[in-house]
N, C-alpha and C positions, 0 to 999 in steps of 0.2 A: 462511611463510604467503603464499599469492599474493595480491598487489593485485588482480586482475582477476575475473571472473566464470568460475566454473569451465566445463572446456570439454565437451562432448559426454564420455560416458563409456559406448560402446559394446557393454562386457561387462556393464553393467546396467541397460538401458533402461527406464524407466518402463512400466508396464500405460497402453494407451489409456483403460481402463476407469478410470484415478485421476485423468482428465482430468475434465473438466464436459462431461456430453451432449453439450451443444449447439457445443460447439469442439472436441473431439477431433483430435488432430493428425494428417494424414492419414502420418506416419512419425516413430512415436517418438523412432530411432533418430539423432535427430538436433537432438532437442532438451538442452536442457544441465541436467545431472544431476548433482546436490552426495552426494557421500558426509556418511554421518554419523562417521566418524575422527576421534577429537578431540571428540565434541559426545555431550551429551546431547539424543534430538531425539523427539520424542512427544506422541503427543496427552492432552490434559490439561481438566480439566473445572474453572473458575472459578465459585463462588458470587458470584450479583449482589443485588441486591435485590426481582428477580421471574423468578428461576429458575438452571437451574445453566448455566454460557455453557460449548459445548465450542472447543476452541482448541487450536493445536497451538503449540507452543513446542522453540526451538532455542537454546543454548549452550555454551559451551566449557567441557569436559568437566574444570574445574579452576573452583578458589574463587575466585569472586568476592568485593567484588560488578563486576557487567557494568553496563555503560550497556546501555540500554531502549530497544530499540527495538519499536515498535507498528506491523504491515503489515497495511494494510485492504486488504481483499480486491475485485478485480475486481466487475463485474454477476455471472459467474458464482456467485461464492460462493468457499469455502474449497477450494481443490482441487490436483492436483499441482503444479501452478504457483508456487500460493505460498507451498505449503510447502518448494517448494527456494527461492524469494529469503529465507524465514526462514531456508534453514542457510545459503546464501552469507552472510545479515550475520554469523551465529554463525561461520563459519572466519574471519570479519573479526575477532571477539571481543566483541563485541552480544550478548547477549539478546534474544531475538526475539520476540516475540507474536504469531499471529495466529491473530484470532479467526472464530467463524462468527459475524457478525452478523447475520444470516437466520434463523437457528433459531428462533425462535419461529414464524417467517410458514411455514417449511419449507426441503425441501433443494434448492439451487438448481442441484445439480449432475446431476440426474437430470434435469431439461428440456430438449429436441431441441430444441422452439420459442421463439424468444429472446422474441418478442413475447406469447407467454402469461407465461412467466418474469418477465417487468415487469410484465403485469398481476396476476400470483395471488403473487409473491412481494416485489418490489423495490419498487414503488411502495405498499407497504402498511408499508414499513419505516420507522417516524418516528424523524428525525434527534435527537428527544430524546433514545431509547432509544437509538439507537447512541452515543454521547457516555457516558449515563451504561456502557454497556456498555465503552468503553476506559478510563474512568475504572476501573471492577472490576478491566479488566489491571493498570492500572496500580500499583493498591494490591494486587493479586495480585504482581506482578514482584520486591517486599521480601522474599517469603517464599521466592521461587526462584532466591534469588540476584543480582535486579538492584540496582543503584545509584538511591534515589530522587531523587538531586540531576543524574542525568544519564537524562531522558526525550528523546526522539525520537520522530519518525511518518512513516512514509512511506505511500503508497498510488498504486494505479492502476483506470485509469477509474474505474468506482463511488468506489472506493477513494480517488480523486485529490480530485475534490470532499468527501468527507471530511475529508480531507487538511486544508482550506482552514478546513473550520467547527472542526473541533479545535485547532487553532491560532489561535481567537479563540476557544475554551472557556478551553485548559487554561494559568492562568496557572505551570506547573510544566513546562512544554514546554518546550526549548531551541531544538529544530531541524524542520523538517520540508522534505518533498521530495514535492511533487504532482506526478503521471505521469498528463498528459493527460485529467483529471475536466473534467466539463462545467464552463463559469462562472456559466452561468443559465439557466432556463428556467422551466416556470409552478410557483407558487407555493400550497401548499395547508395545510392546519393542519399535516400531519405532515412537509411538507418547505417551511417559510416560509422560507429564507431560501436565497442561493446565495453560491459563492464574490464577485461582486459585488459583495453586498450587504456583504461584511465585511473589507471589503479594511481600513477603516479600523478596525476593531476589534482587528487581529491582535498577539495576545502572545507571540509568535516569529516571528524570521523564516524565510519560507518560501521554498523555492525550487521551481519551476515550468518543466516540462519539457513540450515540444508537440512535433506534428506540425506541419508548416506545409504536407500535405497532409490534413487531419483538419478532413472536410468537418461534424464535427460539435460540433468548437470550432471557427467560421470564425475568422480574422485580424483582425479588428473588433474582436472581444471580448477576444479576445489585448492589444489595442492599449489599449482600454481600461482593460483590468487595469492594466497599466503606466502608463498614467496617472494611475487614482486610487492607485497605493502610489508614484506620485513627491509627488502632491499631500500627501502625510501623512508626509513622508522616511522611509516606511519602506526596513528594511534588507534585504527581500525582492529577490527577482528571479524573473525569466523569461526563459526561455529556448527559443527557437523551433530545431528543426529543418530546413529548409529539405527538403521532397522528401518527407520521412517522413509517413506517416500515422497515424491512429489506433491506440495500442497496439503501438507501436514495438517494446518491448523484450518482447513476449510471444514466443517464442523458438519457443515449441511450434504457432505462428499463422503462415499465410502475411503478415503485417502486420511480422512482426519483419523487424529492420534492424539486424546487427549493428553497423554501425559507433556508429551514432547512440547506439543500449543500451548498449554498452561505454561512449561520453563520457558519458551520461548517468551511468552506473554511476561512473563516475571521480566525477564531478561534487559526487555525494552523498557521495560518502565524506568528500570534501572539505569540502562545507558543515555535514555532523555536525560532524567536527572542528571546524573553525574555529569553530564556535556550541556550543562543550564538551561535546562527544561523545566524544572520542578515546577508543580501547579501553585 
């Protein structure tokens, strides 16, 4: 099983059309594309408490159980993207989840215009509901073969400041890994708190992956962060790219940077394990 992030796989290139609208890659042929060999990998529909959540799910294609890992989805939404970083963790030996957690607001992958997209879909989405929404994978994950004593999360953009509030929900969390989510911004009943505000709240530690040209987490707030989780000896970190921007390791984006997404990719593998994750 390779350590690395699978590479370009030429003889079966992703449809543009499994991308989200509004980022379609201008050559598929060149983004990096996980076989399902070895995996069970499919979309799958979870009972929550106010509706049915649909989710795709990826694991290794033999008895568990797997450690759990949970990948929240970009601003986009659920789309080709991140249903290949769920089969790269599954050829890792993970259990993968990810969910649409939009579906109620709509589908975020049909939007050209990013800035409609925030308004008619993302900003309408309360971080209650997303919370109890991974909370449903999570107790879905028992019956699909994951391990409940070994949870995970990872996420990016949207996804990444998720990242930060579920890791001061879920006291059943071991590990997680934010990929460049905002730290703060304004605050309203469905989205009151930011990663910021919970630095000292956190029931795992987390690890924290940036751009250090990602004019939309400036270095300030980077700084900050690491200050209040030195102030509270937490066991988290951060970790800056120097050069990279926003959404580094989106592969199918003119923003990706291979080098940076592959250390990063290492990086994670690393901090599951070492915080009882290992497959």
């Amino acid at each position: 099983m390779s350590s690395t992030q699978q590479p370009p796989n030429p003889a079966s290139p992703p449809s543009s059309s499994s991308y989200a609208a509004a980022v379609r890659p201008p050559n598929t042929m060149a983004v990096i594309r996980t076989d399902t060999a070895g995996l069970v990998a499919e979309d799958v529909k979870i009972t929550t408490a106010t509706g049915v959540l649909p989710a795709y799910r990826a694991a290794p294609d033999r008895p568990g159980p797997h450690p759990v890992v949970l990948v929240v989805q970009e601003i986009f939404g659920l789309h080709e993207y991140i249903r290949d970083v769920a089969r790269r963790l599954a050829k890792l030996g993970y259990l993968a989840i990810a969910p649409d957690l939009y579906f109620r607001q709509g589908d975020a992958t049909v939007y050209t215009d990013i800035d409609a997209l925030r308004a008619e879909i993302v900003n309408k989405v309360p971080d209650e509901q997303v919370m109890a929404d991974l909370d449903a994978c999570y107790a879905w994950s028992r019956e699909a073969g994951g391990d409940p004593a070994r949870l995970g999360i990872t996420g990016f953009c949207w996804g990444g400041r998720i990242t930060w509030l579920y890791a001061a929900h879920q006291p059943r969390l071991k590990a997680a890994v934010a990929w460049y989510g905002k730290l703060t911004g304004p605050k309203n009943a469905l989205q009151p708190r930011h990663p910021l505000d919970v630095s000292g709240q956190l029931k795992t530690p987390v690890l924290g992956l940036y751009g250090g040209e990602d004019p939309g987490i400036p270095m300030p707030q980077v700084e900050e962060l690491r200050s209040d989780l030195k102030k509270v000896n937490s066991a988290s970190q951060v970790l800056v790219y120097p050069g990279a921007p926003h959404a580094f390791h989106a592969d199918y984006r003119p923003s990706y940077r291979p080098e940076a997404a592959e250390d990063g990719w290492q990086r994670m593998k690393a901090w599951f394990a070492q915080n009882g994750l290992r497959p």
